[in-house]
N, CA, C and O atoms as a CHARMM CRD file, in Angstrom:
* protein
*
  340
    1    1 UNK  N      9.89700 -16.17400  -1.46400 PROA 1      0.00000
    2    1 UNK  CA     8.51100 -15.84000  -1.25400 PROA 1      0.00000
    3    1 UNK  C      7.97000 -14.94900  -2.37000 PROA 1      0.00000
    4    1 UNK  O      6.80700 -14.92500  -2.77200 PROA 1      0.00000
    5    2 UNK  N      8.90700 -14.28500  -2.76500 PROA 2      0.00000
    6    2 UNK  CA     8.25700 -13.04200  -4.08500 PROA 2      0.00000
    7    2 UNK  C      7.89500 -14.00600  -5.01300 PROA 2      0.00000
    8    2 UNK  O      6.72800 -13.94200  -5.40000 PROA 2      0.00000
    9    3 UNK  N      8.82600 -15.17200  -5.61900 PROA 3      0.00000
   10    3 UNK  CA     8.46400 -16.08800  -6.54900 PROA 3      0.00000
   11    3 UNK  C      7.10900 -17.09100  -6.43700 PROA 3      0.00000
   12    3 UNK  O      6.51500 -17.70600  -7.32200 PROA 3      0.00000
   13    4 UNK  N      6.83300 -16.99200  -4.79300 PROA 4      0.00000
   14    4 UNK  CA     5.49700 -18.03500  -4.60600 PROA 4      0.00000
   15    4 UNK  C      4.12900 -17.17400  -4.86000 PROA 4      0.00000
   16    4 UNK  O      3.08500 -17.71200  -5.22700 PROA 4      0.00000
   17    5 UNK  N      4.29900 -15.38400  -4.55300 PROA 5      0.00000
   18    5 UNK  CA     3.33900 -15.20200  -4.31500 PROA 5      0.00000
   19    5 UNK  C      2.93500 -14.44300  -5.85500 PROA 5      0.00000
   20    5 UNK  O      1.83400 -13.94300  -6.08300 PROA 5      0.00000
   21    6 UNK  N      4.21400 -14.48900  -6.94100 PROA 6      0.00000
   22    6 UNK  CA     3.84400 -14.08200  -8.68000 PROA 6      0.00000
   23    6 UNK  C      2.81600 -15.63400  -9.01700 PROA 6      0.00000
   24    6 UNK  O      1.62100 -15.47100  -9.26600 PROA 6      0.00000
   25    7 UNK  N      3.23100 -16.63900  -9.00000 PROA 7      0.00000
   26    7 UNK  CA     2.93700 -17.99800  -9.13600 PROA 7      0.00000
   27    7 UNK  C      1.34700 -17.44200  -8.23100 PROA 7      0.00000
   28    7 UNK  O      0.56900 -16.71000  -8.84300 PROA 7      0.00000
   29    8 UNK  N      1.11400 -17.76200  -7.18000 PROA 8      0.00000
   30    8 UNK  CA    -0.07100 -17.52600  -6.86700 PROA 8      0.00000
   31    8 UNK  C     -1.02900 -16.74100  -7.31000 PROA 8      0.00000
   32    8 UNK  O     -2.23100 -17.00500  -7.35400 PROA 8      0.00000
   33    9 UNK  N     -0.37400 -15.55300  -7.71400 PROA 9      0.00000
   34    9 UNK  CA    -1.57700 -14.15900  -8.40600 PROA 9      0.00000
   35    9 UNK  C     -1.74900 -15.01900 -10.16400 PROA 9      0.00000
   36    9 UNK  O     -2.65500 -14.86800 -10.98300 PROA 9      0.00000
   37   10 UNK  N     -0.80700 -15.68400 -10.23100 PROA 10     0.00000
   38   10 UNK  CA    -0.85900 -16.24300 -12.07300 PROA 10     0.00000
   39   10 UNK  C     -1.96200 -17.12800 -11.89500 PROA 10     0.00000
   40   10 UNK  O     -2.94800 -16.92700 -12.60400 PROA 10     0.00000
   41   11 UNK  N     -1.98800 -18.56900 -10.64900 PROA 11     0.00000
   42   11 UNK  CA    -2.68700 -19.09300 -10.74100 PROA 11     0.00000
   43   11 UNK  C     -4.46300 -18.57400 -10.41700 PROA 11     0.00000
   44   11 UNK  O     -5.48000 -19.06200 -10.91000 PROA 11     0.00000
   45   12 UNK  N     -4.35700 -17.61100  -9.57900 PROA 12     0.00000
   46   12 UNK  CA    -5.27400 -16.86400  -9.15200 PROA 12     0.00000
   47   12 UNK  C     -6.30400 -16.32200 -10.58800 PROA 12     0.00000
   48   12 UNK  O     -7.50100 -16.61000 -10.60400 PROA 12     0.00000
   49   13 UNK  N     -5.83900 -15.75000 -11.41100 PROA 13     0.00000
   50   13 UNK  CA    -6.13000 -15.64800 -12.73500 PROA 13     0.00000
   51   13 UNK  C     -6.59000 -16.37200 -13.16700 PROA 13     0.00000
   52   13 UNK  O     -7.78900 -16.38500 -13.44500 PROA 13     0.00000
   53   14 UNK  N     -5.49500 -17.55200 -13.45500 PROA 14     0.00000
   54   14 UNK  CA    -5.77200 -18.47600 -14.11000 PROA 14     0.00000
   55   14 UNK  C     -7.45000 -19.13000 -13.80400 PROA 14     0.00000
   56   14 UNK  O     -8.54500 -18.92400 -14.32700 PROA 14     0.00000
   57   15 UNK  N     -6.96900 -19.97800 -12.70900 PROA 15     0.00000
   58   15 UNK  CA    -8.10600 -20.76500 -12.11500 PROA 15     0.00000
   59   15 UNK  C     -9.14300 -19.22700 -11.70700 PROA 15     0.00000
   60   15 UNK  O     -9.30600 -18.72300 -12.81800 PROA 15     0.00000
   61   16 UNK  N     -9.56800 -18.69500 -11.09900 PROA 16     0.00000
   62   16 UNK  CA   -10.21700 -18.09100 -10.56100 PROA 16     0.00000
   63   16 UNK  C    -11.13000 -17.16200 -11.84500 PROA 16     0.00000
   64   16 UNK  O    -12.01100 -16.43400 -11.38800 PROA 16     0.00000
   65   17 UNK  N    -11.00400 -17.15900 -12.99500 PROA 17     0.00000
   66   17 UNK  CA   -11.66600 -17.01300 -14.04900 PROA 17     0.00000
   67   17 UNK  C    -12.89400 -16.73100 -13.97400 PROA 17     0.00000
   68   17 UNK  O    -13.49700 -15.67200 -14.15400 PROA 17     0.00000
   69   18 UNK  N    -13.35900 -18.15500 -13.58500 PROA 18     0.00000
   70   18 UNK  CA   -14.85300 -18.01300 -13.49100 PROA 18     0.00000
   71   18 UNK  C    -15.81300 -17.78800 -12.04600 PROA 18     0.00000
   72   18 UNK  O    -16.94700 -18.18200 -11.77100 PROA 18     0.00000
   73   19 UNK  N    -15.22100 -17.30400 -11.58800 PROA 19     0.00000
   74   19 UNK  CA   -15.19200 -16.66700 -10.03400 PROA 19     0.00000
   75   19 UNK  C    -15.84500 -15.35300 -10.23900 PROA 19     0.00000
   76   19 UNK  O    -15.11500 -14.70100 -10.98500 PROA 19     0.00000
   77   20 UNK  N    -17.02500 -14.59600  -9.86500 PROA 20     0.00000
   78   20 UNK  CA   -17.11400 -13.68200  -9.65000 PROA 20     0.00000
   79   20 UNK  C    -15.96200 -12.32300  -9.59900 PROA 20     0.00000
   80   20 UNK  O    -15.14400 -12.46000  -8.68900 PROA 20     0.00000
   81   21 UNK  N    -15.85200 -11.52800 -10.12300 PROA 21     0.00000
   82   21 UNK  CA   -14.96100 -10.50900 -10.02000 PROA 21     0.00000
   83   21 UNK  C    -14.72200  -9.77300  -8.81100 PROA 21     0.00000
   84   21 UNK  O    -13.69700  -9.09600  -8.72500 PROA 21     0.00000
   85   22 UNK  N    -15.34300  -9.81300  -8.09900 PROA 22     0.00000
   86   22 UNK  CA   -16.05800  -9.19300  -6.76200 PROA 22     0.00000
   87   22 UNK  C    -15.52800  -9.74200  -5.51700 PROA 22     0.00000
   88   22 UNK  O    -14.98400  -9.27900  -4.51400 PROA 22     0.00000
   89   23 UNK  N    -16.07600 -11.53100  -6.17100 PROA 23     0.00000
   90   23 UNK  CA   -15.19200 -12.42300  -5.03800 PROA 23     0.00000
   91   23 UNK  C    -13.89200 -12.48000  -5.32300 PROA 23     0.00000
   92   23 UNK  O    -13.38800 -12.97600  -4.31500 PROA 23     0.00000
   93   24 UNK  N    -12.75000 -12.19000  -6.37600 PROA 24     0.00000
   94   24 UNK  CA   -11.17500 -12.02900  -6.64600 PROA 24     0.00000
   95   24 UNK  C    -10.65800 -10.80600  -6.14100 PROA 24     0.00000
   96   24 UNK  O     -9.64500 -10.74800  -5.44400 PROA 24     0.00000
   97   25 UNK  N    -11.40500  -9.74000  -6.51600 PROA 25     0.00000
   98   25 UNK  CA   -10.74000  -8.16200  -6.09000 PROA 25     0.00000
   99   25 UNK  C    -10.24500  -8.43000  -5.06500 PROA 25     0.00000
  100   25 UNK  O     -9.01700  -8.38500  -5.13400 PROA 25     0.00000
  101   26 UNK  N    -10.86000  -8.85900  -3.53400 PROA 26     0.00000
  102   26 UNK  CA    -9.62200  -8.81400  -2.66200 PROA 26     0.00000
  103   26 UNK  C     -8.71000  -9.09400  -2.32800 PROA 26     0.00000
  104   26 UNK  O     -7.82200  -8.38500  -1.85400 PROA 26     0.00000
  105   27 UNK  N     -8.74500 -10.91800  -2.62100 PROA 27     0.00000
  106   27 UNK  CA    -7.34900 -11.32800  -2.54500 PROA 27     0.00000
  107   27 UNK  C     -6.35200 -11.31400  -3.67700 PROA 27     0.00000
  108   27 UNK  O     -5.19600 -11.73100  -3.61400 PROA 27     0.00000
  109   28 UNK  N     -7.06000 -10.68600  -4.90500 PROA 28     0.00000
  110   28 UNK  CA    -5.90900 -10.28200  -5.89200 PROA 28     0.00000
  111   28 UNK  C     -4.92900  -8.85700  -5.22400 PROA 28     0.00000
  112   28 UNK  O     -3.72100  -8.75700  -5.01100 PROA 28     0.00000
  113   29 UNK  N     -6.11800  -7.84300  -5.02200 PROA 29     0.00000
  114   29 UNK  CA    -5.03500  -6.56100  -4.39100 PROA 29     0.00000
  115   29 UNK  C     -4.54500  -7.30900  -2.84000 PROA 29     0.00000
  116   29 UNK  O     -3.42400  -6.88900  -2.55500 PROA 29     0.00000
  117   30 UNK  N     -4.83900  -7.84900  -2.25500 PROA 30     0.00000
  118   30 UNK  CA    -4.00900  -8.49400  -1.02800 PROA 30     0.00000
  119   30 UNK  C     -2.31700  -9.06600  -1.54300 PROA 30     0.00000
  120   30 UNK  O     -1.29900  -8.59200  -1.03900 PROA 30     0.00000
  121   31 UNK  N     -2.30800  -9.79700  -2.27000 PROA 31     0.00000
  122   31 UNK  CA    -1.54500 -10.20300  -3.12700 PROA 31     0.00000
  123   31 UNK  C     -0.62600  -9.35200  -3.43800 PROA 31     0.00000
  124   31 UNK  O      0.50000  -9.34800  -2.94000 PROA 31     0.00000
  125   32 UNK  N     -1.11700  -8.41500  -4.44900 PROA 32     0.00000
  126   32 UNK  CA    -0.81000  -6.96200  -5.10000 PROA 32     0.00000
  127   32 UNK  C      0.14200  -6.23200  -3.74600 PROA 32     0.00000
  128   32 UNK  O      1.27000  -5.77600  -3.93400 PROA 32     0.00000
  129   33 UNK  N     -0.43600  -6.22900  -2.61300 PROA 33     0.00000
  130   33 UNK  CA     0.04800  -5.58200  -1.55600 PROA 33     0.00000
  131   33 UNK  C      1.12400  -6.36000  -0.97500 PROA 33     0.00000
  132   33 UNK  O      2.07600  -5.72800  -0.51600 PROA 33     0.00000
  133   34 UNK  N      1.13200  -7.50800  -0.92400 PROA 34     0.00000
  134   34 UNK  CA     2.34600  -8.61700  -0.37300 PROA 34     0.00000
  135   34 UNK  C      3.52900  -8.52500  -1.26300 PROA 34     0.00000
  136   34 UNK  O      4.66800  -8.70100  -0.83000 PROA 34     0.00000
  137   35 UNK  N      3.25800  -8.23700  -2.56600 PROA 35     0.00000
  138   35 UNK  CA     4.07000  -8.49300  -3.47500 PROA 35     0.00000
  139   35 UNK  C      5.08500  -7.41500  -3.41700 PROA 35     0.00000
  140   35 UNK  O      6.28900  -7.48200  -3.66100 PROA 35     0.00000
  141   36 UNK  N      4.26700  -6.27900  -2.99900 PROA 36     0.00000
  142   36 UNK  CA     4.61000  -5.05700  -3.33300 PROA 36     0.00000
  143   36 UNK  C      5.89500  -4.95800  -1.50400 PROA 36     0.00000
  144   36 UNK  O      6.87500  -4.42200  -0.98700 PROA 36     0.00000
  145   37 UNK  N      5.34300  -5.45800  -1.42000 PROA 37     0.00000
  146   37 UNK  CA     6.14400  -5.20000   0.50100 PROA 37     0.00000
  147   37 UNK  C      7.86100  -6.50200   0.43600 PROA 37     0.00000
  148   37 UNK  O      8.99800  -6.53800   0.90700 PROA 37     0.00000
  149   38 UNK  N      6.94600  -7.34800  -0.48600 PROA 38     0.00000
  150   38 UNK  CA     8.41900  -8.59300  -0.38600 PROA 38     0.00000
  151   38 UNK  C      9.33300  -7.91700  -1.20600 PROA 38     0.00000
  152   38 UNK  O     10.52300  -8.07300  -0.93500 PROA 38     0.00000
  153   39 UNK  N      8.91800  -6.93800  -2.49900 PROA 39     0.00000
  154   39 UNK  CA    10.54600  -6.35600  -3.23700 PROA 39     0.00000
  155   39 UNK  C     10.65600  -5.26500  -2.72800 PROA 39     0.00000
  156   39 UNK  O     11.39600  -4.53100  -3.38300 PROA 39     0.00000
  157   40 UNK  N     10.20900  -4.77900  -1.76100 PROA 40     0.00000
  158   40 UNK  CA    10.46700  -3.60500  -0.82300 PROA 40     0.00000
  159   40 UNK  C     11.70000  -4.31400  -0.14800 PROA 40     0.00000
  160   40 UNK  O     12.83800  -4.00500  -0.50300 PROA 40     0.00000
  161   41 UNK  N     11.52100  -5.08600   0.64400 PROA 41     0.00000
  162   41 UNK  CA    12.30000  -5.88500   1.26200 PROA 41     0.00000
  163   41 UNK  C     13.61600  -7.01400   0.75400 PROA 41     0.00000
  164   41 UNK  O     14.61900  -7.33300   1.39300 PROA 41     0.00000
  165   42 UNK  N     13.22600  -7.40600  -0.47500 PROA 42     0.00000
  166   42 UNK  CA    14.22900  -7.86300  -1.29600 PROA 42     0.00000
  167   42 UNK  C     15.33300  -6.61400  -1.57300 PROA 42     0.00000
  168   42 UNK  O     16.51700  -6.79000  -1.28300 PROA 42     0.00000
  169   43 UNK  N     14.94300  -5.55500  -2.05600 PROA 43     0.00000
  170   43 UNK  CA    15.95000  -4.34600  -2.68700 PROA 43     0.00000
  171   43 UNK  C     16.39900  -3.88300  -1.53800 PROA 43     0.00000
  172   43 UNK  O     17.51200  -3.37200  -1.65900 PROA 43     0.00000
  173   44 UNK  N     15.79000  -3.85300  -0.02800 PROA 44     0.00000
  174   44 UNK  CA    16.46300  -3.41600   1.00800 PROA 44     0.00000
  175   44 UNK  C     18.03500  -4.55600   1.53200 PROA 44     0.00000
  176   44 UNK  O     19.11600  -4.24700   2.03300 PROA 44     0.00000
  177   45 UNK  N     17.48600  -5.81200   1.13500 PROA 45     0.00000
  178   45 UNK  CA    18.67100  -6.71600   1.31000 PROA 45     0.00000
  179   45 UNK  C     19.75300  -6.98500   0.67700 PROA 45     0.00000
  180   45 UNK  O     20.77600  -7.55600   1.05400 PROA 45     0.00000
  181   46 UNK  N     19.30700  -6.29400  -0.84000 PROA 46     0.00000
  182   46 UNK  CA    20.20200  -6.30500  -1.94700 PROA 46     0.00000
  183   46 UNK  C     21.36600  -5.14300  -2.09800 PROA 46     0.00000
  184   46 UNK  O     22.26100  -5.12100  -2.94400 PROA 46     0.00000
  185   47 UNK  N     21.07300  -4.03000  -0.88200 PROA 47     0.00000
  186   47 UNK  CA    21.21500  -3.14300  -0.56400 PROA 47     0.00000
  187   47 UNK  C     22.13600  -3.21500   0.65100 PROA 47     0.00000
  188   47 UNK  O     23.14700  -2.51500   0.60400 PROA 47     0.00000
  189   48 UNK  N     22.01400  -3.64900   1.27700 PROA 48     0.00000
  190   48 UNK  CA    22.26300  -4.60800   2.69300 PROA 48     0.00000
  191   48 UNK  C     23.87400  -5.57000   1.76900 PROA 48     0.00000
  192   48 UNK  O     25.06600  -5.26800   1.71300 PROA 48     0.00000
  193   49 UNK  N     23.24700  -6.50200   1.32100 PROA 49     0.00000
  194   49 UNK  CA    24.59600  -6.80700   0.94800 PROA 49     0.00000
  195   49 UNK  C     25.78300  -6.06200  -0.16700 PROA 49     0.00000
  196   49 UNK  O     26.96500  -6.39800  -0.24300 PROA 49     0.00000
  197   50 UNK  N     25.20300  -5.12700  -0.86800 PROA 50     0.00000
  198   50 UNK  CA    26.09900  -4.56000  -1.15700 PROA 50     0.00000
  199   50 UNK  C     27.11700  -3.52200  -0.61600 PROA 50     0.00000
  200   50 UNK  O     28.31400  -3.43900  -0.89000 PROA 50     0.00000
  201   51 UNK  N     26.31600  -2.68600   0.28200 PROA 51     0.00000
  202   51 UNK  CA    27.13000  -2.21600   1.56200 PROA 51     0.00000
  203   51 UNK  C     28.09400  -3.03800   2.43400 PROA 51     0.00000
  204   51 UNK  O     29.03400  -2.55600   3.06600 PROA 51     0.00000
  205   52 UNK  N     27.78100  -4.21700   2.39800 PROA 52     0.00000
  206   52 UNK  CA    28.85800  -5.18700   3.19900 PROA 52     0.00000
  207   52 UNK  C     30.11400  -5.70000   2.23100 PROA 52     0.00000
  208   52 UNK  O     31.25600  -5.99500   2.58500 PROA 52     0.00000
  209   53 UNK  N     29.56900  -5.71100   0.97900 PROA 53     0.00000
  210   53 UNK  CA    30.30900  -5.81800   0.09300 PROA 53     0.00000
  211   53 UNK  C     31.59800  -4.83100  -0.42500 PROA 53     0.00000
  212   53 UNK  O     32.79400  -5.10600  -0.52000 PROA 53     0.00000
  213   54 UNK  N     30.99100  -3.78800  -0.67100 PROA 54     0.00000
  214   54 UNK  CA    31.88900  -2.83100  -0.61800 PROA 54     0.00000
  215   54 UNK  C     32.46100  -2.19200   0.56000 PROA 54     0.00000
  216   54 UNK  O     33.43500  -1.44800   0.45100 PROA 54     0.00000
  217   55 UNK  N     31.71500  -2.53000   2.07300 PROA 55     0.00000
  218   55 UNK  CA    33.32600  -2.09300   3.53100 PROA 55     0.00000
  219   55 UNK  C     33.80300  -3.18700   3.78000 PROA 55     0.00000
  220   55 UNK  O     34.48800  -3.20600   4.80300 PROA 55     0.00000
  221   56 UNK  N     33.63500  -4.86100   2.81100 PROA 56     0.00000
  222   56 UNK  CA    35.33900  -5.53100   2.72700 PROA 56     0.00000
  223   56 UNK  C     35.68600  -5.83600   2.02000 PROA 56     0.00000
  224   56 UNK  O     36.67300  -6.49900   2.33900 PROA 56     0.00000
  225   57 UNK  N     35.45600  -5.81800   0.36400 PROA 57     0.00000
  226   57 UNK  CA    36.53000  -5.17400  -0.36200 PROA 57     0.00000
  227   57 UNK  C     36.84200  -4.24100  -0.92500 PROA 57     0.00000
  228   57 UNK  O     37.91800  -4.20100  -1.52100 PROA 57     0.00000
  229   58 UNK  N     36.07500  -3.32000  -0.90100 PROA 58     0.00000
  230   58 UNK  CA    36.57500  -2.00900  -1.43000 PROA 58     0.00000
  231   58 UNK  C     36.92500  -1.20300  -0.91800 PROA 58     0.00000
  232   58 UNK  O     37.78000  -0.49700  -1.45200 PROA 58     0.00000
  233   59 UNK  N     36.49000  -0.93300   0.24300 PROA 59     0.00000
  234   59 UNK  CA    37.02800   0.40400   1.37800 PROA 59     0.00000
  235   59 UNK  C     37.06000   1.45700   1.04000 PROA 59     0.00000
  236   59 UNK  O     36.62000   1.72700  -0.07800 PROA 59     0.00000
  237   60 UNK  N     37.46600   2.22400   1.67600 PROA 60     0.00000
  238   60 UNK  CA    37.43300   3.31100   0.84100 PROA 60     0.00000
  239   60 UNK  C     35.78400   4.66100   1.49200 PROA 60     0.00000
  240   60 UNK  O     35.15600   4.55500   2.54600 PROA 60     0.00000
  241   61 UNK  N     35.68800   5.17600   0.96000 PROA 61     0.00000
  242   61 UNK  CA    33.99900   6.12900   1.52600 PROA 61     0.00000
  243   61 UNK  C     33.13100   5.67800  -0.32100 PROA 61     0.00000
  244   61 UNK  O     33.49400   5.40300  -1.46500 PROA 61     0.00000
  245   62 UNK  N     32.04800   5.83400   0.34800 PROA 62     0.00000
  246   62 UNK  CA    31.09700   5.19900  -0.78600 PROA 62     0.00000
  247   62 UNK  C     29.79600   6.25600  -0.39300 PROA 62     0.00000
  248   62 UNK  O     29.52300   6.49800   0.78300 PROA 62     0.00000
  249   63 UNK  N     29.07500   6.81600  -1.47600 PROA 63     0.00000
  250   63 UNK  CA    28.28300   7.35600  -1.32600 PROA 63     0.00000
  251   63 UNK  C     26.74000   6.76700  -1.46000 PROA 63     0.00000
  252   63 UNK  O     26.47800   5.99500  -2.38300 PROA 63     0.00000
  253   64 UNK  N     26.04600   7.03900  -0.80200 PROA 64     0.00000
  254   64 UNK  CA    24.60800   6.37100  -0.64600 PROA 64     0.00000
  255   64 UNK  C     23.58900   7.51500  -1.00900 PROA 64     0.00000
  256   64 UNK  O     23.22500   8.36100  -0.19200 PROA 64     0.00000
  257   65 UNK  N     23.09500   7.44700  -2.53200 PROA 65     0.00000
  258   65 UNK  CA    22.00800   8.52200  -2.85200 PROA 65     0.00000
  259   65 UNK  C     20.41800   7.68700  -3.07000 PROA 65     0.00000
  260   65 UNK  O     20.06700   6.58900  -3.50100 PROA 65     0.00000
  261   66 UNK  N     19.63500   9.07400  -2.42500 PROA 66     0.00000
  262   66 UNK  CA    18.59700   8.94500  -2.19400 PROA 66     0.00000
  263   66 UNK  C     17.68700   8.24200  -3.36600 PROA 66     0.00000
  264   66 UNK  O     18.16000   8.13900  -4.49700 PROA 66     0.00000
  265   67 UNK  N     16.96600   7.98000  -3.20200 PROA 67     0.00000
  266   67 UNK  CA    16.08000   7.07500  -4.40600 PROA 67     0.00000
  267   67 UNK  C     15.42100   8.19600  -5.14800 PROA 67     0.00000
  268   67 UNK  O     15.28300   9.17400  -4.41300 PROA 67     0.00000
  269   68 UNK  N     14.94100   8.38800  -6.43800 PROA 68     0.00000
  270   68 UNK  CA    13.97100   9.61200  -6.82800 PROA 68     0.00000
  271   68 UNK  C     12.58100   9.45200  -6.42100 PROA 68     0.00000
  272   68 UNK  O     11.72000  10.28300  -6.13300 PROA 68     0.00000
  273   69 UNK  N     12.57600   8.48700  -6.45600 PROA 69     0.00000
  274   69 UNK  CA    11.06000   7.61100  -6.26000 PROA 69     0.00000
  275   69 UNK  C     10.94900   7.02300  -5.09300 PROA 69     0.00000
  276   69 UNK  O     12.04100   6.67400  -4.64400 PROA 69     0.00000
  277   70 UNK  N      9.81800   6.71900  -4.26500 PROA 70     0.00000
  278   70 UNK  CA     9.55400   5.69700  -3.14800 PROA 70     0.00000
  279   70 UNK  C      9.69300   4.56300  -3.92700 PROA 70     0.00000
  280   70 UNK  O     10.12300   3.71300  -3.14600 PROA 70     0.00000
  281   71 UNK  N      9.59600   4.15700  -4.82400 PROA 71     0.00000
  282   71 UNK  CA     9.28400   2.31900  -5.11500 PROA 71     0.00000
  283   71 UNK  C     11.18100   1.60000  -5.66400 PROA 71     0.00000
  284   71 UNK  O     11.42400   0.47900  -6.11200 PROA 71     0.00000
  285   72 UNK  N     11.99500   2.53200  -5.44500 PROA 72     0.00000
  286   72 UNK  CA    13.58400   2.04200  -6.04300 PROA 72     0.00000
  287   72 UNK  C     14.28100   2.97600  -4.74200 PROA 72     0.00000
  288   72 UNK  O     14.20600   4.15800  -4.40400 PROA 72     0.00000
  289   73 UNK  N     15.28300   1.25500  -4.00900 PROA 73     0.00000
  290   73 UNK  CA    16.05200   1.35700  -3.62700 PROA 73     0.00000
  291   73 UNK  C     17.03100   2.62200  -3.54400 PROA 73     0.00000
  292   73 UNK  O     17.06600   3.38300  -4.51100 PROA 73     0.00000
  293   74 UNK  N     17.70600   2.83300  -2.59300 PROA 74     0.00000
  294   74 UNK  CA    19.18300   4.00300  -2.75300 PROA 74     0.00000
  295   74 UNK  C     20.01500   3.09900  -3.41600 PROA 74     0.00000
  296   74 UNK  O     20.10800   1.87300  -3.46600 PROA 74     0.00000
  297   75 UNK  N     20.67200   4.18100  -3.97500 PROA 75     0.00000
  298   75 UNK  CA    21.65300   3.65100  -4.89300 PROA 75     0.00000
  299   75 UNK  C     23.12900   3.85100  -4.11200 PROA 75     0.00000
  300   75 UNK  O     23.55300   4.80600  -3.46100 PROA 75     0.00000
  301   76 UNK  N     23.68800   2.65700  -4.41900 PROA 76     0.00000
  302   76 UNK  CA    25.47500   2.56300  -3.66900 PROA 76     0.00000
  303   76 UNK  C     25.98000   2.74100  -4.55100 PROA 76     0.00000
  304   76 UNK  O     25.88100   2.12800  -5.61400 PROA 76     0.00000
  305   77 UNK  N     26.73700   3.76700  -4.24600 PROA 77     0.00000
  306   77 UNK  CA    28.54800   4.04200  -5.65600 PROA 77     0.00000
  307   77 UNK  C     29.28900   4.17500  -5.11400 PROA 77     0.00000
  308   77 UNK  O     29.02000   4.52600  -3.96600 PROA 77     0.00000
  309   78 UNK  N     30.61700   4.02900  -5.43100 PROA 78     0.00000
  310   78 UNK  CA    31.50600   4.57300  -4.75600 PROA 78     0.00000
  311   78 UNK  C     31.84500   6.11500  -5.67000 PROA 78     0.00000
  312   78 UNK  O     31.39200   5.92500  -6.79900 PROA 78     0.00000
  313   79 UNK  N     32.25300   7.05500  -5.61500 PROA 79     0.00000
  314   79 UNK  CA    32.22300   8.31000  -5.80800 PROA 79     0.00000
  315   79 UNK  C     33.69300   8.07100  -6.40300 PROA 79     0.00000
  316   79 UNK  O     34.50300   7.20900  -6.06000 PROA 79     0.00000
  317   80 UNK  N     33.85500   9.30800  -7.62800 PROA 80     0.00000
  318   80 UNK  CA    34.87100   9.16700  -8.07700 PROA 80     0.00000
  319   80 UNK  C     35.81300  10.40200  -7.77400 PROA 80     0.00000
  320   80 UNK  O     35.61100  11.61700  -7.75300 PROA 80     0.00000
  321   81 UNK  N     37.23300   9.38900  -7.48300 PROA 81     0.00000
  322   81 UNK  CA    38.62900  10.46600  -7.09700 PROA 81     0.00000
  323   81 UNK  C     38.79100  11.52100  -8.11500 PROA 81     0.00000
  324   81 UNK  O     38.46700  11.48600  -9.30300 PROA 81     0.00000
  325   82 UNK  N     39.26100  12.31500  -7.54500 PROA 82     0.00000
  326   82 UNK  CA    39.60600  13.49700  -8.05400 PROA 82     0.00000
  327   82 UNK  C     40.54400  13.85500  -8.83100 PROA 82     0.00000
  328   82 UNK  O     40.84000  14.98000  -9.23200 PROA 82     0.00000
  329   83 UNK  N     41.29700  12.23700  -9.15900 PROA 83     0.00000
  330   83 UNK  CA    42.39600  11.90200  -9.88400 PROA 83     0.00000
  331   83 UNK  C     41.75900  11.39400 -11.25300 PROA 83     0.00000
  332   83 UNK  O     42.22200  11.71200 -12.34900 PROA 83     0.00000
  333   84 UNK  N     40.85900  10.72700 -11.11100 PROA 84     0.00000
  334   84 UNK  CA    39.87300   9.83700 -12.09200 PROA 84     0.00000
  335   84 UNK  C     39.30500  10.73700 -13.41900 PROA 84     0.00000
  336   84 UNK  O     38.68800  11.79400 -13.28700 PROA 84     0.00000
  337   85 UNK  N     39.55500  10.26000 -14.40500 PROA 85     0.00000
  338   85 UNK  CA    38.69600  11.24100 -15.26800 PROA 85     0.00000
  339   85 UNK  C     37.30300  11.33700 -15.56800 PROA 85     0.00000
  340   85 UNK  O     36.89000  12.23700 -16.29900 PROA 85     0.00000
């Protein structure tokens, strides 16, 4: 869906050119707003499977840090032993 709705805002541009500016503003930021909610949701799944990923094969404790920003995912690491240089 993220890929249908870049394709849509391109064609939106595209074709919609000669469209009043007035009549585009909304469903361009509508768009803008969908787009923005589907890689919200993509990075939450990408996130999602890497946590599943690493409790079956890696095991072990893995640390989950906070994002700096609202717009990027937490980040998964696994934390390094105390043996590790």
């Amino acid at each position: 869906m993220l890929t249908s709705t870049r394709r849509l805002r391109t064609a939106v541009s595209i074709y919609g050119a000669d469209a009043d500016k007035g009549d585009r503003k909304r469903p361009e930021r509508e768009l803008r707003r969908v787009t923005r909610r589907l890689r919200a949701v993509r990075d939450l799944d990408v996130l999602l499977k890497a946590l599943k990923t690493a409790t079956t094969e890696g095991g072990g404790t893995w640390l989950i840090v906070p994002p700096t920003s609202g717009c990027h995912p937490p980040i998964v690491r696994r934390p390094r032993s105390a043996t590790s240089g």
